[in-house]
C-alpha positions as CSV (number, residue, x, y, z in Angstrom):
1,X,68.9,17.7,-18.2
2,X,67.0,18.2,-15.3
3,X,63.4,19.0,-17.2
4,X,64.4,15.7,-18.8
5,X,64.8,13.8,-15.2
6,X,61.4,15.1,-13.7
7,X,59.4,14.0,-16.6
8,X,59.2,10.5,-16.0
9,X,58.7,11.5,-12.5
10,X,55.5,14.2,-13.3
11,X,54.3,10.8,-15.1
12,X,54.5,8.6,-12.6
13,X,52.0,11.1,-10.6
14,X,49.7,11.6,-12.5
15,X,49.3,8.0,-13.4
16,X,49.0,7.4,-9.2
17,X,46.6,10.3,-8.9
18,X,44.3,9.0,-11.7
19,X,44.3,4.9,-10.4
20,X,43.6,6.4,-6.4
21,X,40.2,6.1,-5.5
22,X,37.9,6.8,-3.1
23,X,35.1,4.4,-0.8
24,X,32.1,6.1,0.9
25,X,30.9,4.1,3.5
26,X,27.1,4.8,4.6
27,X,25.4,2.5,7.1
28,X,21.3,1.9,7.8
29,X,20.0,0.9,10.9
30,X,17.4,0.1,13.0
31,X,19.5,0.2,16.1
32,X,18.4,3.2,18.4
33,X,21.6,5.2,19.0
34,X,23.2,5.9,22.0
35,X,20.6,3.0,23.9
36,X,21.9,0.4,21.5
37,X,25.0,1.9,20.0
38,X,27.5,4.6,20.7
39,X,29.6,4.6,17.5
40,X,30.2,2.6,14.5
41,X,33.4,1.0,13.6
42,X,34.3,0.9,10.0
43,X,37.6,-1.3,9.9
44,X,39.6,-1.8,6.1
45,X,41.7,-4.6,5.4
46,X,43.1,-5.3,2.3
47,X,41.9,-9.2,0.3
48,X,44.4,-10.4,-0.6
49,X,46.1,-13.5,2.0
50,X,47.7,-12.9,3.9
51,X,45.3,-10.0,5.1
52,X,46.3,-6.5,5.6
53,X,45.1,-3.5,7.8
54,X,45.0,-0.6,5.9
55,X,42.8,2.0,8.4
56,X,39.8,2.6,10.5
57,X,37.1,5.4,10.6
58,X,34.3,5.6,13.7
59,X,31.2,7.4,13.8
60,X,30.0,8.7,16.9
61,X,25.8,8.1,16.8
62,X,24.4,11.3,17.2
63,X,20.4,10.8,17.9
64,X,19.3,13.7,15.5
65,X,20.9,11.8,12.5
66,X,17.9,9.7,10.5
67,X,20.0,6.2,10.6
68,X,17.2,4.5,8.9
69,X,17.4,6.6,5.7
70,X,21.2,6.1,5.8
71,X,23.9,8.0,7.3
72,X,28.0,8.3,6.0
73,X,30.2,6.9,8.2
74,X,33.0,6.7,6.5
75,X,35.6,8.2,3.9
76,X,38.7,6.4,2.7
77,X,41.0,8.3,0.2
78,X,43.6,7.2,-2.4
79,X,43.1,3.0,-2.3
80,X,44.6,1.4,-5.2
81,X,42.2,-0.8,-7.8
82,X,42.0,-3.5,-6.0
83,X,39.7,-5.8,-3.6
84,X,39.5,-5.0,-0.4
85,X,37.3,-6.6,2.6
86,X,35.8,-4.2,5.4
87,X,34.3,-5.0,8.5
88,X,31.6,-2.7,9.5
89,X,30.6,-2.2,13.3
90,X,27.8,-0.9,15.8
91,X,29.2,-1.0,19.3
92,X,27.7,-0.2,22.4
93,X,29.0,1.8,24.8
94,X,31.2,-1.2,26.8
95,X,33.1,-1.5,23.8
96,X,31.1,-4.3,22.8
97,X,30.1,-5.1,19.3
98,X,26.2,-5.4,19.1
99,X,25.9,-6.3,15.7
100,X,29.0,-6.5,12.8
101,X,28.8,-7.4,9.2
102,X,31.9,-7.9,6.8
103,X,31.8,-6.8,3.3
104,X,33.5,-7.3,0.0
105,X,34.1,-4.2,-1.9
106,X,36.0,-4.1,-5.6
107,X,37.7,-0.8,-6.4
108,X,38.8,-0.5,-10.2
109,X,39.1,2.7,-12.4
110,X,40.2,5.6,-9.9
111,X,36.4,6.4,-9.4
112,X,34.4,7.0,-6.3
113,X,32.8,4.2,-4.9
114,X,29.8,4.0,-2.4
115,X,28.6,0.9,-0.7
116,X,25.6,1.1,2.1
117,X,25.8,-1.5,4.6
118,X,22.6,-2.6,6.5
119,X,23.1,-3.4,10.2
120,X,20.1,-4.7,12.1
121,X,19.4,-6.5,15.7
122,X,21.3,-9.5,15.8
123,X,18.3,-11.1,16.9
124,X,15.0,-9.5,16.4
125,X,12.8,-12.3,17.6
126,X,14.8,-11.5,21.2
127,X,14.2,-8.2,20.3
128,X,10.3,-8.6,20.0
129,X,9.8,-9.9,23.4
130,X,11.3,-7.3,25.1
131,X,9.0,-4.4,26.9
132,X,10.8,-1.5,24.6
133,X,9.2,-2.9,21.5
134,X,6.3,-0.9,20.2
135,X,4.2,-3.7,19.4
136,X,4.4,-4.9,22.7
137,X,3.6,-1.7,24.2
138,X,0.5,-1.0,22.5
139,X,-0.4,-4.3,23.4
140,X,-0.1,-4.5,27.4
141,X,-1.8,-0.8,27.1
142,X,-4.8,-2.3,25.2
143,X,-5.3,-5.2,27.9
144,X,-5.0,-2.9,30.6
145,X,-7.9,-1.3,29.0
146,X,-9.5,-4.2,28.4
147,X,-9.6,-5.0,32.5
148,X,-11.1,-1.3,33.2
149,X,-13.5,-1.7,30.9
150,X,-14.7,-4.9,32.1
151,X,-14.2,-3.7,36.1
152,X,-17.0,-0.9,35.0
153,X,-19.2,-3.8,33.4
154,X,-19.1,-5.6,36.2
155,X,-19.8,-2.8,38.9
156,X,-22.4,-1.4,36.6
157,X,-24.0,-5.3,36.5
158,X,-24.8,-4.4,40.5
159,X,-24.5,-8.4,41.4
160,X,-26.5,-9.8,38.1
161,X,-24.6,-13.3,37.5
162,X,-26.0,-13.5,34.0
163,X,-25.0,-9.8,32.8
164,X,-21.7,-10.4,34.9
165,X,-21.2,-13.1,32.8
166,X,-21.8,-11.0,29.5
167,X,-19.0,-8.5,30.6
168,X,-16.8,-11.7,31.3
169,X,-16.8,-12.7,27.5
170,X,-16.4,-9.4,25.9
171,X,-13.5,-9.1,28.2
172,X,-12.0,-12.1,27.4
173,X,-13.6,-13.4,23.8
174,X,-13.8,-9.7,22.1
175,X,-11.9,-7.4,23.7
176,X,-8.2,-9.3,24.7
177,X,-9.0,-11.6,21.5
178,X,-9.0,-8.1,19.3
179,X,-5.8,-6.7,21.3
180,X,-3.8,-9.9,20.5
181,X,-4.9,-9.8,17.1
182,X,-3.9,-5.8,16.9
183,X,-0.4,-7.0,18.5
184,X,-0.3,-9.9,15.8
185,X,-0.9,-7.6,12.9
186,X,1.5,-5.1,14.3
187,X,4.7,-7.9,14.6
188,X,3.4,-8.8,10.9
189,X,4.0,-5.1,9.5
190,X,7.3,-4.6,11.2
191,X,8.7,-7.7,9.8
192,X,7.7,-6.4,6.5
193,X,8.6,-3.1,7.2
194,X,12.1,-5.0,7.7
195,X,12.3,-7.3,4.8
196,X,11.7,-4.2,2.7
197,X,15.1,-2.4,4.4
198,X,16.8,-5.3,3.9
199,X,15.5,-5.5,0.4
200,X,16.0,-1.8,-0.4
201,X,19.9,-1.9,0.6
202,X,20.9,-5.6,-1.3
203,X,18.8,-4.1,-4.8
204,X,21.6,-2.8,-7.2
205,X,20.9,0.3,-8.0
206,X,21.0,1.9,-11.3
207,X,23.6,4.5,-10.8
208,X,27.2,3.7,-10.9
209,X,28.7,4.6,-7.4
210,X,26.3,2.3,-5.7
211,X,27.4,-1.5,-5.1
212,X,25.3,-4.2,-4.0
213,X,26.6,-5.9,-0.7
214,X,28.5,-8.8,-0.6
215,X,29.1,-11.1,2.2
């Protein structure tokens, strides 16, 4: 009698332990960790209204990690086959949330699932103007050089007007005019360089535990 009581129960398992399932979250990013964000926030809800908090995972941004290529931030274990709607976080280290991005993932058939999420600046025209950025950088340093060079023209002219004159337009018509255009062509290949991330993540891929993001 008793075999006979646990066998609906054995069944019940196993039918649970084949529908659970399992969501890998991995995150790209051109944040810089630790100067733009400490950790990132993964938080689950479930889709259906009214809207239910199932868990949360953080991942602690550890500089050696390449975050461009794509890093795992988080695991969830034994989610029905449902939808579910995540919300996936960089925050800095205030507490504040630099940049978030919420995501629609579909679980069905008790397989694992992976989704990438692709977290950039909030604002990357802000972003460009700033002193940190590369571009910008290489830019200042180039008209910098551009002033020494011309200082030596201009001592080496000894008081000539005319040849003074000469090192006055390379400075400003050939040398400045070729450092803006360097800075120019720089902005022009990170934005690229961006599109193509951005393109890269939301590209289904061909294997069956990728998903394409959803917003």
């Amino acid at each position: 009698m008793k075999k006979l009581l646990l066998i609906p129960v054995l069944f019940l398992l196993s039918i649970t332990s084949a529908s659970a399932a399992t969501l890998i979250v991995q995150v790209r990013t051109d944040l810089r960790p630790h100067r733009e964000f400490t950790l990132i926030r993964t938080d689950v809800y479930t889709s259906a209204s009214p809207r239910r908090f199932i868990t949360r995972r953080e991942k602690r941004a550890q500089a050696s990690l390449n975050w461009r290529r794509g890093i795992r931030v988080a695991q969830i274990d034994d989610l029905s086959n449902e939808e579910y709607r995540l919300t996936v976080s960089a925050i800095d280290r205030r507490n504040r949330t630099v940049v978030s991005r919420p995501v629609r993932v579909k679980i069905k058939g008790g397989k694992v699932r992976v989704v990438t999420v692709l977290l950039t600046h909030p604002n990357p025209a802000y972003r460009d103007r700033t002193s940190s950025n590369q571009c910008f950088i290489a830019f200042q340093k180039a008209r910098q050089l551009c002033r020494v060079n011309y200082n030596r023209c201009k001592n080496a002219a000894r008081g000539n007007k005319s040849r003074i004159d000469t090192c006055y337009r390379l400075w400003k018509t050939t040398c400045e005019k070729q450092a803006l255009d360097n800075r120019v062509q720089c902005d022009i290949r990170r934005r690229k360089a961006r599109r193509g991330m951005r393109q890269d993540i939301n590209t289904p891929s061909g294997s069956s535990n990728r998903m394409e993001i959803k917003k």
